[in-house]
C-alpha positions in Angstrom: 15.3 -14.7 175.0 16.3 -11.5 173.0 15.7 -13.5 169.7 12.1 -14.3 170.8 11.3 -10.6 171.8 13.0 -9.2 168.2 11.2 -12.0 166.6 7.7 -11.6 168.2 8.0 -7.6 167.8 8.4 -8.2 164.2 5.8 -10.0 163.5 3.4 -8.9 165.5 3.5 -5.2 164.7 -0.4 -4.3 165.8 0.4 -5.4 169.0 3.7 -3.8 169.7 2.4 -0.2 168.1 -0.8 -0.9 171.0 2.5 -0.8 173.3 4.1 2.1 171.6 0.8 4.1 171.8 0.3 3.1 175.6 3.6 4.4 176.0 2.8 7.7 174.7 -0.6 8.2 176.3 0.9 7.4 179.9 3.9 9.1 179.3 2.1 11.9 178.6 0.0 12.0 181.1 3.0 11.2 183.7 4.6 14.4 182.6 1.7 16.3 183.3 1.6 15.2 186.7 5.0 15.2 187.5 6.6 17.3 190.6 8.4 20.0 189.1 11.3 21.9 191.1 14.3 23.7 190.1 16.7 20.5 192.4 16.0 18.3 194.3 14.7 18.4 197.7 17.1 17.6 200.2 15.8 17.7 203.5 15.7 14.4 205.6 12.9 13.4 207.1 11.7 15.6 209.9 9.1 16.7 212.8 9.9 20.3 214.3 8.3 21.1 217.3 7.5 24.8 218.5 7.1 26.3 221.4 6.9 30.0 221.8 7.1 32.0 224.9 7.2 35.6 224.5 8.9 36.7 228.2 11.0 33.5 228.8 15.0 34.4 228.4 16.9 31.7 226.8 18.4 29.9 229.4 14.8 29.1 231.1 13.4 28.3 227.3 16.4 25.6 227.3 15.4 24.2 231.1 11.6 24.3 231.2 10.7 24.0 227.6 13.4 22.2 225.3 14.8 19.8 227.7 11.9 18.2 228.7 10.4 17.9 224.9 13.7 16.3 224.5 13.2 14.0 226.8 9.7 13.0 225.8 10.9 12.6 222.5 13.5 10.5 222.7 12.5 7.1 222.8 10.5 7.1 219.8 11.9 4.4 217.4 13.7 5.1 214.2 14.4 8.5 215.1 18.4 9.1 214.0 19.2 12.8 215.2 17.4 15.0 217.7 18.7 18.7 217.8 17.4 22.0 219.3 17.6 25.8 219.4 16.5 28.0 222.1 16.2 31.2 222.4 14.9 34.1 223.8 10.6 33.5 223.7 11.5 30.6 221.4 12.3 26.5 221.2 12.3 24.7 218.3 12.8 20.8 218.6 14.0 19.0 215.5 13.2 15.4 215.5 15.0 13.2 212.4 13.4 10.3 211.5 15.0 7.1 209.3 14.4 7.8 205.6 11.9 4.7 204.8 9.6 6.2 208.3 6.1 7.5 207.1 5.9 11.0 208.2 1.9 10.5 209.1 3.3 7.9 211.4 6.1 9.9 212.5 4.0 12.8 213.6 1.4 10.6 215.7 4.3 9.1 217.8 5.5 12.8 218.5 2.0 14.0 219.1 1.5 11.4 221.7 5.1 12.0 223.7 4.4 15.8 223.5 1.1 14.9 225.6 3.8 13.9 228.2 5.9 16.8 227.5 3.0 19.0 228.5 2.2 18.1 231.9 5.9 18.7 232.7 6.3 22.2 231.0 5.3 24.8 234.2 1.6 26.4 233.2 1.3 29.5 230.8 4.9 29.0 229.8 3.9 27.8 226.4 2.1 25.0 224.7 4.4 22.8 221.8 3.3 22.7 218.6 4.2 20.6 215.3 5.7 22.5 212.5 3.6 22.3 209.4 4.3 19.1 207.1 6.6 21.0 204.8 10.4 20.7 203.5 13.4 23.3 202.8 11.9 23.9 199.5 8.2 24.2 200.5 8.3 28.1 200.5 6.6 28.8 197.3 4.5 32.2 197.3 4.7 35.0 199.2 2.4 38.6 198.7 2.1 41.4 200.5 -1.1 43.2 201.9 -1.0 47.1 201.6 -3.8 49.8 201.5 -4.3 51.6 197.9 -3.8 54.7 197.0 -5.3 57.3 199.3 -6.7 54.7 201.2 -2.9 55.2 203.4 -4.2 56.6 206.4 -7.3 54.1 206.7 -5.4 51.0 207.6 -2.1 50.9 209.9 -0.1 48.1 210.2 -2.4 46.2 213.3 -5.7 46.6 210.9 -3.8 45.2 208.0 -2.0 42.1 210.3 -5.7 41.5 211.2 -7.1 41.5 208.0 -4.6 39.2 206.8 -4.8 36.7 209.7 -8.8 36.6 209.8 -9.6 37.2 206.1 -6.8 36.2 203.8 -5.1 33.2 205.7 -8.5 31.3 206.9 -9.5 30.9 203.3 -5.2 30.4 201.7 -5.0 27.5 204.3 -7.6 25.5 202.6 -6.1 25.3 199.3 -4.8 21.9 198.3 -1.2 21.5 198.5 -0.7 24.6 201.4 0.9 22.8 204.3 0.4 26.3 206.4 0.0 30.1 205.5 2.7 32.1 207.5 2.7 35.6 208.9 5.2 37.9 208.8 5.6 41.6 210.0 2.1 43.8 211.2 1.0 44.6 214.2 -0.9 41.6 216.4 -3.7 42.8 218.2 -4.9 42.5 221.7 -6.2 44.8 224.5 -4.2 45.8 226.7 -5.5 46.6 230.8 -3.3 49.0 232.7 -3.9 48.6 236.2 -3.7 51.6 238.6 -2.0 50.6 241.7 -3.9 53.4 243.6 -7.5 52.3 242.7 -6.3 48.9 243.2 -5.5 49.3 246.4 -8.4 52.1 247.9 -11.1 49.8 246.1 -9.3 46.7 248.3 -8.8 44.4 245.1 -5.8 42.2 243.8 -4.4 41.5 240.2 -5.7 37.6 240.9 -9.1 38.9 241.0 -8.9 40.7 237.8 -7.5 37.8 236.2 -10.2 35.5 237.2 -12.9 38.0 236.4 -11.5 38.4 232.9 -11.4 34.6 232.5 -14.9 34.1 234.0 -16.8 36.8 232.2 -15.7 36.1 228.5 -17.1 33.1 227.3 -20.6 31.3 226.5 -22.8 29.1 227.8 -25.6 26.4 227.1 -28.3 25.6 229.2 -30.2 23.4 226.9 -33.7 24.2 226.6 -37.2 24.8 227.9 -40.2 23.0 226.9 -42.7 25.0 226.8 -45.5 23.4 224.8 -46.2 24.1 221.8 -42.4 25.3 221.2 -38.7 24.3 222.9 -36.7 27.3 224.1 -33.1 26.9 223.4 -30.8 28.7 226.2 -27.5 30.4 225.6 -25.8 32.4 227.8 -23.9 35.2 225.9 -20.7 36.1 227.5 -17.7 37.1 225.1 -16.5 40.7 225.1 -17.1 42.7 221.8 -14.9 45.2 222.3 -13.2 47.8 224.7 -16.5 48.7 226.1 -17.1 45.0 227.2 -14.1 44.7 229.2 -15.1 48.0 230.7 -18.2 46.8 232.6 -16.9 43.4 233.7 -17.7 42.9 237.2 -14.8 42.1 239.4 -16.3 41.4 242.6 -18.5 43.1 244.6 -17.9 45.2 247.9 -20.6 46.2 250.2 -23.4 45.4 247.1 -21.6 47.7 245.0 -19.8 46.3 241.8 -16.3 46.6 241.6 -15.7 47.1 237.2 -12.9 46.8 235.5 -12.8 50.7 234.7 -12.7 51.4 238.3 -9.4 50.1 238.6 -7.6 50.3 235.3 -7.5 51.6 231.9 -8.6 49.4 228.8 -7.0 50.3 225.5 -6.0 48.7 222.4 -2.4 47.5 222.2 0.6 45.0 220.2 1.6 42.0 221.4 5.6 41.4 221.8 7.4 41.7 218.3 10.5 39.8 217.4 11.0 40.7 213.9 9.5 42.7 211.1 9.2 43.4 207.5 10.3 46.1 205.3 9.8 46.4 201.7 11.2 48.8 198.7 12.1 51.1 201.6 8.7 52.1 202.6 8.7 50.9 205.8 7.2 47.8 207.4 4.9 46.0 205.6 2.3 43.2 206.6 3.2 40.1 204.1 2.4 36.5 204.2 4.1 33.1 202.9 2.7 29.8 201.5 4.3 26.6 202.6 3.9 23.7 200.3 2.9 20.5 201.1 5.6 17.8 201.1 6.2 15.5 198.1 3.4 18.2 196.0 3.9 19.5 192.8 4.6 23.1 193.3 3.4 24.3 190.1 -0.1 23.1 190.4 0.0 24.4 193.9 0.8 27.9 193.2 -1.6 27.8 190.4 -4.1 26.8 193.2 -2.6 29.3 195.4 -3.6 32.1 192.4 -6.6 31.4 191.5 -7.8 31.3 195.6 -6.0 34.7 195.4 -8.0 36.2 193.1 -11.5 35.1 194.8 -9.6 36.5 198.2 -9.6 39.6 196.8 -13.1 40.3 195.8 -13.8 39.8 199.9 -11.2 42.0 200.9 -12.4 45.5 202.2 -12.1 48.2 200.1 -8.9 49.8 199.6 -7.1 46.9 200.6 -5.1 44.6 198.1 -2.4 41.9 197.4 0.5 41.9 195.5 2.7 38.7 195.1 6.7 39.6 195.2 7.6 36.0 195.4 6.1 33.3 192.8 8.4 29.8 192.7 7.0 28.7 189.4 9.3 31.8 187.9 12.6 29.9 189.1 10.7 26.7 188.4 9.9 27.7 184.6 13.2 29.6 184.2 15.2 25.9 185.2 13.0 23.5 183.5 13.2 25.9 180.2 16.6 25.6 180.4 16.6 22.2 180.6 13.9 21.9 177.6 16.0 24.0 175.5 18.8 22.1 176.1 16.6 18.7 175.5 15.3 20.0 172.3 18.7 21.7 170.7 20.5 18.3 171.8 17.7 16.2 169.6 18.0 17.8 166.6 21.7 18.1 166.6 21.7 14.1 166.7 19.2 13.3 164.2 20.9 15.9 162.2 23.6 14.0 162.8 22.4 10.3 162.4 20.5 11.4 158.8 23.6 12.8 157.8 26.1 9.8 158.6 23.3 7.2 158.0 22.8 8.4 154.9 19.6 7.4 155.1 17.0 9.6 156.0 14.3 6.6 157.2 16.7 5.4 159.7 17.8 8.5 160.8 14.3 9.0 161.8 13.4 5.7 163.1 16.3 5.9 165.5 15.6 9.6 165.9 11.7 8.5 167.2 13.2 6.3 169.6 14.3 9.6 171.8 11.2 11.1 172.9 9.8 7.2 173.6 12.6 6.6 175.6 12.1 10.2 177.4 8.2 9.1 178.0 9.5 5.7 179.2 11.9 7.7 181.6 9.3 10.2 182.8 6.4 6.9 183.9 8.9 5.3 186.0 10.0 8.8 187.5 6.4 9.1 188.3 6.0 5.5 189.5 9.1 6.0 191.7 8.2 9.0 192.9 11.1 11.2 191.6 10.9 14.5 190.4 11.8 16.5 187.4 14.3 19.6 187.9 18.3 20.6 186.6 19.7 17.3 188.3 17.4 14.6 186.7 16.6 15.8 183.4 19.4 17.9 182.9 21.5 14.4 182.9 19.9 12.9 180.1 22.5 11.9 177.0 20.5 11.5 173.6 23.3 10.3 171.9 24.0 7.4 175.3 20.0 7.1 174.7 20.3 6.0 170.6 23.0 3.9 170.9 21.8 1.3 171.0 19.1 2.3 168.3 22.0 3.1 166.1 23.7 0.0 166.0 20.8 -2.4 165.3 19.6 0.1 162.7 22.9 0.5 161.1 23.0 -3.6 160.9 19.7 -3.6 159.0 21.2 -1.1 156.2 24.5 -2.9 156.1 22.6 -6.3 155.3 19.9 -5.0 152.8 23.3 -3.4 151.1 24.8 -6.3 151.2 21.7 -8.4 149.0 21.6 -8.6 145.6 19.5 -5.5 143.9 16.2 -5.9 144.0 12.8 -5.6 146.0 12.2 -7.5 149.0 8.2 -8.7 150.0 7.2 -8.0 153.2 8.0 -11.3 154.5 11.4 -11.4 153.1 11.6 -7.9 154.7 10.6 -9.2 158.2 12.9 -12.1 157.8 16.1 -9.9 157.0 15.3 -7.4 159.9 15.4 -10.5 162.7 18.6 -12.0 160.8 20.8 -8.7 161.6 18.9 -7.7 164.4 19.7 -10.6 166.5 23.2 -11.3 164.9 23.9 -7.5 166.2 21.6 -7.3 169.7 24.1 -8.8 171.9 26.1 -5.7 171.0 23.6 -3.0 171.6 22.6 -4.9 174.9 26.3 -5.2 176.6 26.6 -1.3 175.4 24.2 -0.4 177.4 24.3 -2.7 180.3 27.9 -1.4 180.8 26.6 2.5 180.6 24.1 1.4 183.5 27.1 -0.4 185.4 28.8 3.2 185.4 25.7 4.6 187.3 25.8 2.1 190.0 27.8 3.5 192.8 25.8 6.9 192.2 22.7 4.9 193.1 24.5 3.8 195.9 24.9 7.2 197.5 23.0 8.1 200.8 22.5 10.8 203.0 22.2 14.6 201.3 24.6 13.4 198.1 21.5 10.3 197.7 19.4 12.6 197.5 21.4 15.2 195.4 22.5 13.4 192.8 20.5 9.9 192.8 17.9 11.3 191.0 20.2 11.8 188.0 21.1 8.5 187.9 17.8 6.8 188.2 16.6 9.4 185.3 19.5 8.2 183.1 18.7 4.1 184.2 15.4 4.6 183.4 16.2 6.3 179.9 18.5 4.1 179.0 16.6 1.1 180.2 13.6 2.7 178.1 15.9 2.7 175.0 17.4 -0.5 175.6 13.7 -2.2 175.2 12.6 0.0 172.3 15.5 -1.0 170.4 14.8 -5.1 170.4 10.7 -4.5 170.0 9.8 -0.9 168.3 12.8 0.0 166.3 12.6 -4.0 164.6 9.1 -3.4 163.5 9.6 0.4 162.7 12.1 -1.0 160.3 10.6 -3.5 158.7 7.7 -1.1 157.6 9.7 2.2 157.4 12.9 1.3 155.5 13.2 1.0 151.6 12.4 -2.3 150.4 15.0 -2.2 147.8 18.3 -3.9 148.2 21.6 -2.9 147.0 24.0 0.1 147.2 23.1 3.2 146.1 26.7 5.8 147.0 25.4 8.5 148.6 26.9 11.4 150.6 27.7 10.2 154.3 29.6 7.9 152.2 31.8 10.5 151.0 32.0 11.8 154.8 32.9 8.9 156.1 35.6 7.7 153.3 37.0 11.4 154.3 37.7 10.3 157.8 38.9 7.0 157.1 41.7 8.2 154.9 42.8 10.8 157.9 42.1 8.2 160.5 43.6 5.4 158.9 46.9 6.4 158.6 46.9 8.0 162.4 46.0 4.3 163.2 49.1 2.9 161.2 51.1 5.5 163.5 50.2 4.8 166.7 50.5 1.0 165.8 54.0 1.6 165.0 54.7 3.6 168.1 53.1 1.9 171.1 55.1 2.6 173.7 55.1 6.6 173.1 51.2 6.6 172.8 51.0 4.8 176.2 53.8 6.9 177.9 51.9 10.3 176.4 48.8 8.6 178.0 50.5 8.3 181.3 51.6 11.5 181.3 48.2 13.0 180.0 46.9 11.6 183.4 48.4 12.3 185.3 48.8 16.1 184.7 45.1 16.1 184.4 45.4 14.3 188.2 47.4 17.5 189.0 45.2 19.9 187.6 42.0 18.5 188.8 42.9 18.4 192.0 44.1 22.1 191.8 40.7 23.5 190.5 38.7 22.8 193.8 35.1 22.0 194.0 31.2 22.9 195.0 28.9 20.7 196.5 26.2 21.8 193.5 26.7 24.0 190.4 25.8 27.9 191.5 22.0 28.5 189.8 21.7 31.6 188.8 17.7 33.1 189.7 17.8 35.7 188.2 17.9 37.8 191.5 21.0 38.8 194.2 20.0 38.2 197.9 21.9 40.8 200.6 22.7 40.4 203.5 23.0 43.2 206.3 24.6 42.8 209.4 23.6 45.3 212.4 25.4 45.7 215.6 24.9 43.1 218.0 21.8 44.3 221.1 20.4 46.6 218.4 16.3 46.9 219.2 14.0 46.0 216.1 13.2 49.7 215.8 17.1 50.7 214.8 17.1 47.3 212.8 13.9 48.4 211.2 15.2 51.9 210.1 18.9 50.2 208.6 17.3 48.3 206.9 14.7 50.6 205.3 17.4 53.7 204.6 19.6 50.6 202.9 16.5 49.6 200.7 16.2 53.0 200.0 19.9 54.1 198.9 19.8 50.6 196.7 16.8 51.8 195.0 18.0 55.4 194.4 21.3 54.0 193.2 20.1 51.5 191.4 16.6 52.4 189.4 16.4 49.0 187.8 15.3 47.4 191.1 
């Protein structure tokens, strides 16, 4: 079978540099497209559910809330984990699904049992809510909305929140890619009634009736339309309150045929919902900031780029005085890790053609075998695509050049040793072809059971499941699919390449990788001769050898992951336990401020 594909490769060159150009256009266009991330994603496959309620304590979030989403979620199949966390205002229900489950399909089974989940949850306590489609890594942009200079005293910290959640994060959510646009610090807006108890009470009214007054009087209405012939007259009742005035002059009831408002019993005014946390940046004080979540399985360097270029046009509608400035851009530890591993891609290439030119001694070959590393990296990068795998540290980091050429090497170096081996003289085409098959199939079984035993090795790395599978899998389907790439270049492209590339002229011509490698045979040969003669002493040292290195590894303990170094150092500040947000705000601002005195370089 291998004979036929070296044979038909040879002579049939057109069609097999059609294949080789194929190659390159799709491989080119798969890297292109190609998720890009700094490692892999390893978060499971999950549906959060959230519930907020901002004056339930913890132990009624866990009885009224998470217990009974629990309950409604349970007996949805494939589902492998269910976990919660309540706390005070807060439940958060994490629903694991089996790996192979859709997540589309996963989401509609939750979204039907929360349905259930809702009619036992007690009114107004709070109304679950599926966390965006997004993963562990899907936090890829974050900015922060401040007021120029001079333009300080014009927007506080509720104007800004508002500006942000009903200007910025209506037209962010839109872009393709963003799974949701999150909040974070500001000041969220409401008005705020204080009732008088006195009024109340002389004007003979109850809270219940200035709820249902509120709820009655702030909404519109359709009445269809009049015909009144020649023209239709469309009805619409108008109804929602503008402003603080509005709430004023809503009629609560009325006693004796005199109206009862609002503003005869309490005080409208503008006021701040319940905060939980806040943000502070560079030791200014709070800030109003927001956070893109990417979309799961997206590329996140074509989403950010989306994510910019939306910026930009956000800005233009923004009011004046008011700007955003990004402090957090993922395609920086993104470029930073794939540059690396580019770097380290290009510097290992050129050390092994250097390397194959100069022991080949044959500068053709060298470059023939050298070609068939970026083909076999093209190769590599389709089925990546096809199998939905992406490129960071773990996959492409992996990749061996010299693993990828092996097999390259050897049929190559079989070609040269058999046109050596023929009596001087210039070979036809023909004759060319022919000598090409004879010591490319004498030599392929070889260069096949080389590289058949490399992908053996990476077996029981495929075999890994769970958070490792996902870790470290990658890196052993990138190397597969490399080597695999290689492994069919070597009996169809580097055959033909051959036959047209290499000198047509037989015999030996002493050159200097034969002087190299005489060098090393007359130091290795005599080392050979030695060990020969002392067998049992070079497999007692070899014992020994491992079995110190047993003793050693096991001494030097281990990591889950190699540390990746971003470029940035993350602290952490821990505050007395029952502290209010205020006192954590102001720690944390007069810390941001002493690291930034100390420290001008921040």
């Amino acid at each position: 079978m291998l004979d036929k594909i070296i044979h038909f490769s040879i002579n049939n060159k057109f069609i097999i540099g059609l294949f080789t150009l194929a190659l390159i256009v799709t491989g080119g266009y798969s890297l292109s497209n190609l998720p890009m991330d700094a490692l892999p994603d390893i978060t499971n496959n999950q549906v959060q559910i959230i519930t907020t309620s901002p004056t339930l304590a913890t132990q009624d979030v866990e009885q009224f809330i998470t217990y009974p989403i629990e309950l409604a979620v349970k007996p949805i199949p494939k589902v492998v984990e269910l976990r919660s966390v309540s706390r005070f205002g807060l439940s958060v229900v994490t629903v694991v699904f089996e790996e192979d489950a859709d997540i589309y399909w996963a989401r509609a089974q939750i979204s039907e049992r929360l349905k259930e989940a809702e009619n036992v949850i007690p009114k107004n306590l709070g109304s679950p809510e599926m966390a965006p489609i997004s993963t562990g890594l899907g936090e890829i942009y974050q900015y922060v909305v401040y007021p120029q200079k001079g333009y300080e005293e014009k927007y506080d910290a509720m104007q800004l929140r508002t500006i942000q959640d009903w200007i910025i994060r209506p037209q962010l959510i839109g872009t393709p890619g963003v799974a949701e646009v999150n909040t974070l610090g500001g000041v969220l807006k409401q008005y705020e009634i204080a009732v008088d108890p006195d009024r109340l009470k002389s004007m003979n009214t109850t809270t219940v009736e200035i709820f249902s007054a509120l709820e009655a009087n702030n909404e519109n209405t359709g009445g269809a339309y009049i015909d009144k012939k020649p023209y239709a007259y469309f009805i619409r009742g108008i109804g929602m309150v503008n402003g603080i005035e509005d709430i004023n002059k809503i009629v609560i009831k009325n006693q004796n045929g005199i109206p009862v408002l609002v503003r005869d019993v309490a005080k409208v005014q503008l006021g701040s919902s319940i905060r939980y946390g806040a943000t502070t940046k560079d030791g200014k004080g709070e800030e109003v900031t927001g956070m893109v979540m990417m979309l799961k399985g997206e590329n996140s360097g074509q989403v950010v780029g989306r994510v910019k270029e939306k910026i930009e046009q956000i800005k233009k509608s923004l009011p004046e005085g008011v700007t955003i400035e990004p402090f957090m851009d993922r395609t920086k530890l993104v470029d930073n890790a794939i540059g690396t591993v580019e770097k380290n891609l290009i510097e290992g290439a050129l050390i092994v053609v250097f390397i194959l030119v100069l022991l080949l001694g044959n500068w053709r070959a060298g470059l023939v075998v050298a070609s068939v590393i970026p083909l076999a990296l093209l190769f590599a990068i389709c089925m990546m695509k096809f199998f939905n795998v992406s490129g960071n540290l773990m996959s492409l980091g992996a990749i061996d050049f010299g693993i990828i050429v092996d097999g390259a090497v050897i049929i190559v170096e079989a070609i040269i040793h058999r046109l050596e081996n023929i009596k001087k003289g210039t070979l036809t085409q023909e004759n060319m072809n022919e000598e090409v098959y004879e010591a490319s199939s004498k030599i392929r079984s070889s260069a096949a059971f080389g590289e058949i035993i490399i992908l053996i090795v990476y077996l029981p790395i495929l075999a890994l499941t769970g958070t490792e599978g996902k870790m470290f899998g990658p890196m052993a389907q990138t190397v597969s699919f490399a080597i695999l790439g290689a492994f069919i270049l070597s009996l169809t492209y580097v055959p033909m390449m051959s036959s047209l590339v290499l000198s047509k002229s037989t015999g030996h011509k002493p050159n200097f990788s034969d002087k190299i490698i005489a060098a090393a045979y007359r130091v290795y040969r005599p080392l050979l001769d030695a060990a020969l003669n002392i067998k049992g002493i070079i497999i007692g040292a070899s014992i020994t050898l491992f079995a110190v290195a047993l003793i050693i590894f096991n001494s030097l303990g281990g990591e889950f992951i190699p540390a990746l170094d971003e470029g940035d150092i993350a602290t952490h500040l821990i505050i007395s336990s029952g502290s209010s947000l205020s006192q954590e705000i102001e720690a944390t601002t007069k810390a941001e401020q002493i690291l930034r005195s100390r420290f001008p370089e921040i």
